[in-house]
Structures are given as structure tokens and as C-alpha cells.
N, C-alpha and C positions, 0 to 999 in steps of 0.2 A: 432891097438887099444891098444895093450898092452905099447905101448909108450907114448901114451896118458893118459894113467892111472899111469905109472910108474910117471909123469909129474905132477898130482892133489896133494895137498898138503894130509896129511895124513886123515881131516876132512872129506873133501872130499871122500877116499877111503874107510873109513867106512862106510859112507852116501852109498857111490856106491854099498859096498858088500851088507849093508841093503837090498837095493832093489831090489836087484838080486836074494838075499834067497829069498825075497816076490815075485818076478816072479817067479822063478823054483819053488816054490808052487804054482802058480796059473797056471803054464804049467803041474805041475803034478797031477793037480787036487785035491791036499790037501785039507784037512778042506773045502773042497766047496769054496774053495779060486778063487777069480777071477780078472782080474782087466782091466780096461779102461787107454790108454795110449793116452795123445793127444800132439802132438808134432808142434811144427811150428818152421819152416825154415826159411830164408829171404823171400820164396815169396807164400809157403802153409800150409795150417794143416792140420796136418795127423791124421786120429783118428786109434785106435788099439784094441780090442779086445782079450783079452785072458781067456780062458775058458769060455768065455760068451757069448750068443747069441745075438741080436740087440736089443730085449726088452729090455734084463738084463742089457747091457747097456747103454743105454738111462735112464734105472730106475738110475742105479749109477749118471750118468753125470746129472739128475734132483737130486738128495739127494744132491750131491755134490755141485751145485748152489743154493739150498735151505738152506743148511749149513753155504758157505760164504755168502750167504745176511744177515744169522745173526749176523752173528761174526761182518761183518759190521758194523750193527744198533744198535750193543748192546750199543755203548757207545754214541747212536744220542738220541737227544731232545725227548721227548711226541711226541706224533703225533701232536697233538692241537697246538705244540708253533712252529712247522713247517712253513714258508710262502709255 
């Protein structure tokens, strides 16, 4: 792993550390920190869990598809000029 990382340009290694500090908070149960990790492979997706039970999230991965369908639509037509 650490070769692989030695390998990411520097953008990347920040980006990486970012989300590591944000997991080892949501492993240590910071701030009520929690988070949903969904991963695919060439041939599955893996969902992940950490500090969070199956409600929690499901609630997340709903907010979170509720989020991008906006972010989507913000720059689309009226509804009315739609076909």
C-alpha cells in the first residue's frame, strides 16, 4: 500500500490523508461522525459501514441521492418546457 501511495501524485495524497482523518473520526466515533463507503470493483459493489448501523445508513445513501438529483436538475428546464 505504501507504494502505491508513495506513486499518487501529491493532489492526490492530500485528498487520501483528508479522508483517512475523516475515517479515523468516524472509527473513533468523533463528533457523532459516521460514514457509508460504496466501492465497486470490475465485477461488485461493496457497501461499508462505519459507525453506523443499517438505518443510519440507508438514511445517508437516501440524503445523498437526494442531494445529486439536485445538483443535477439545478441547471435543467422548468418542468412545463420538458418533453
Amino acid at each position: 500500500m505504501s507504494d502505491r501511495v508513495d506513486t499518487l501524485p501529491e493532489d492526490r495524497r492530500l485528498m487520501l490523508a483528508k479522508y483517512m482523518d475523516i475515517l479515523s473520526r468516524c472509527m473513533a466515533g468523533e463528533d457523532g461522525c459516521k460514514a457509508v463507503l460504496i466501492i465497486e470493483t470490475e465485477n461488485t459493489v461493496a457497501l461499508g459501514a462505519v459507525n453506523a448501523d443499517t438505518a443510519e445508513a440507508m438514511g445517508m445513501i437516501a440524503f445523498a441521492q437526494e442531494q445529486m438529483v439536485k445538483a443535477i436538475m439545478a441547471d435543467a428546464p422548468p418542468r412545463e418546457k420538458m418533453n
